[in-house]
C-alpha positions in Angstrom: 99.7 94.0 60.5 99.4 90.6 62.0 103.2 90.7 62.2 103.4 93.7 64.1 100.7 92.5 66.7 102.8 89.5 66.8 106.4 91.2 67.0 104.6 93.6 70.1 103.0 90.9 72.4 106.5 89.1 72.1 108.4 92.0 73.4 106.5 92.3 77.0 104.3 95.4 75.2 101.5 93.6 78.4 104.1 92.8 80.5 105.0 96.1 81.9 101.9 97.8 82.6 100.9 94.8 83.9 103.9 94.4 86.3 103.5 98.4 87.2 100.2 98.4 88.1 100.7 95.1 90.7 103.4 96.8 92.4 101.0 100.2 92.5 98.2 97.6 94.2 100.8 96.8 96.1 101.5 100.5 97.2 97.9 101.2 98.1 98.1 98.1 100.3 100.9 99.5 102.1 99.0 102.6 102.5 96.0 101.0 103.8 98.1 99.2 106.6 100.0 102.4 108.0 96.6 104.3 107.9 94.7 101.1 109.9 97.8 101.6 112.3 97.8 104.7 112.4 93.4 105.1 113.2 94.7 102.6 115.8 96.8 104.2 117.5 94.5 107.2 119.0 93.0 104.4 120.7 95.8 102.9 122.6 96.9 106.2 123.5 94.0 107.3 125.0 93.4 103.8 126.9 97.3 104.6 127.9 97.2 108.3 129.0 94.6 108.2 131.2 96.2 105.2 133.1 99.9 106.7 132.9 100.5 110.0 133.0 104.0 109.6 134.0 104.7 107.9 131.1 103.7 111.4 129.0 106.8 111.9 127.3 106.2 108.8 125.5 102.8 109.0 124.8 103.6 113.1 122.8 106.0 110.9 121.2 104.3 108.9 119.6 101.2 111.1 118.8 103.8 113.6 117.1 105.6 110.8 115.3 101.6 109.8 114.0 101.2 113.4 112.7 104.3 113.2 110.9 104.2 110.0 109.3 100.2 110.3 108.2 101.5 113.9 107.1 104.1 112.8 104.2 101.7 111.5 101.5 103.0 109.0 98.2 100.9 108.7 95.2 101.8 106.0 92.5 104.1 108.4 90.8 106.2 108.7 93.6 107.1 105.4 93.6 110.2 106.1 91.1 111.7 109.1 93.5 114.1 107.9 96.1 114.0 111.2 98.2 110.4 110.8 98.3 110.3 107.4 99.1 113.1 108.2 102.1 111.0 110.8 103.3 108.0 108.6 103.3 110.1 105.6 105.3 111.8 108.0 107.5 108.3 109.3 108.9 107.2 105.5 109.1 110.4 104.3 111.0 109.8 107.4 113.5 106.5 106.0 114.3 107.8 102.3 114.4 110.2 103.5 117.3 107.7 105.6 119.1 105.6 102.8 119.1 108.1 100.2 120.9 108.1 103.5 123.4 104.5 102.0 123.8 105.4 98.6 124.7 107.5 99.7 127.7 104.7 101.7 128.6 102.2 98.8 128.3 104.8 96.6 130.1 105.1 99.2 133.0 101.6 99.3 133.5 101.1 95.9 134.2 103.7 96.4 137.3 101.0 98.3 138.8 98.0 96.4 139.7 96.0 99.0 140.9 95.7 99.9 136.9 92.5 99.0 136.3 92.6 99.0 132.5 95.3 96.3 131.9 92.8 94.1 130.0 92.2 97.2 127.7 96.2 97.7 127.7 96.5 93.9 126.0 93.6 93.6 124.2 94.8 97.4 122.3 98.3 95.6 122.7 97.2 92.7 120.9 95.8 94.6 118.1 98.4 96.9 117.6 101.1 93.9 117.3 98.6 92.5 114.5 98.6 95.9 113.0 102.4 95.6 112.5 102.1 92.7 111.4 99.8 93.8 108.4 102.0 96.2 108.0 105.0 94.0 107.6 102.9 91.5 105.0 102.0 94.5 103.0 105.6 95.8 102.1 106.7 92.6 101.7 104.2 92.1 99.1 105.1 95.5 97.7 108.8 95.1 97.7 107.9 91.4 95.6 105.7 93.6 93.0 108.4 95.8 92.8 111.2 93.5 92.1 109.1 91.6 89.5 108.2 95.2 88.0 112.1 96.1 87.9 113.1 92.5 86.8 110.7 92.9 83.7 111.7 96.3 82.7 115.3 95.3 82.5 114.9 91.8 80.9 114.6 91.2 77.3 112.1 91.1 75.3 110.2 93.6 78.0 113.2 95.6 77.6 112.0 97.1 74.3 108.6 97.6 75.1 109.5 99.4 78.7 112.3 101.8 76.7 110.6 102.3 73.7 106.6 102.3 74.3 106.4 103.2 78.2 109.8 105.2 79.3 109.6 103.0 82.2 111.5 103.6 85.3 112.7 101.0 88.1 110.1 102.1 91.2 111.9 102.1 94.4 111.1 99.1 97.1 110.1 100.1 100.5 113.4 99.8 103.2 112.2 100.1 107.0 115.8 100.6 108.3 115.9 101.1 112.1 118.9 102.9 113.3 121.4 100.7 115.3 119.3 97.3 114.3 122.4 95.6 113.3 123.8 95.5 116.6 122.2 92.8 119.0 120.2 95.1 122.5 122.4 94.8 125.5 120.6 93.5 128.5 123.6 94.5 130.6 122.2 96.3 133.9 118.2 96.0 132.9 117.8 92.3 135.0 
């Protein structure tokens, strides 16, 4: 019996689960940060559209793209289905670009002086960039959990316990992929 204790904690039998439920952690972090930005975002909008309404277009845009991307929901078992987790970063990389539609808007505003809410513009501004910024921490802390998760269910002696005891599969890291990002922005006739 000792033997068998023995011969199990040597082959990662506490490594996985341990490893699995980090990266899930991790996941509700993630989820925590896109639903701070996303309780922000009403805010700024509202700040926005009643001091631009000829900026409208944008300001649909990115309410729509918050519907959509608080509307496709992950739970931890998710987390090993690609089309799920595409889905998921597709809705989160809509909003990302409505919300640099935001910035122009912000940076329009303050062209017009008569605007008398341009403090309220930066200080929402302000927040909003530290919002993205939580939200950048929080995958990158997911995708780590994630790789450590994957390295230890593919890595002997974890390898047994992961195959044999738990079935586990690799879970999928998070990849914000902005169309076009490769290519440097062309200033060319904006100055």
């Amino acid at each position: 019996m000792a033997s068998a204790a023995l011969a199990l904690s040597g082959c990662g039998v506490n490594s996985v689960p341990t490893e699995q439920e980090n990266a899930k952690a991790r996941w509700a972090d993630v989820q925590a940060a896109f639903q701070e930005r996303a309780n922000l975002i009403p805010n700024l909008a509202a700040v926005a559209k009643g001091a631009a309404t000829q900026e409208k277009g944008i300001l649909v845009g990115v309410t729509e793209a918050r519907a959509k991307a608080t509307s496709i929901q992950l739970n931890a078992g998710d987390l090993t289905d690609p089309a799920k987790m595409k889905a998921f970063q597709d809705a989160q990389n809509q909003l990302s670009q409505s919300i640099g539609g935001l910035g122009r808007l912000l940076a329009n505003s303050e062209a017009y002086p008569e605007v008398k809410s341009i403090g309220n513009y930066q200080m929402l501004q302000s927040q909003l960039e530290g919002q993205e910024n939580r939200v950048r921490i929080a995958i990158r802390d997911y995708n780590t959990a994630v790789q450590e998760y994957n390295t230890t269910i593919r890595t002997f002696p974890a390898i047994v316990a992961a195959r044999i005891i738990y079935s586990s599969q690799p879970m999928v890291p998070y990849q914000a992929v902005t169309p076009g990002a490769e290519a440097a922005p062309s200033l060319e006739g904006k100055l």
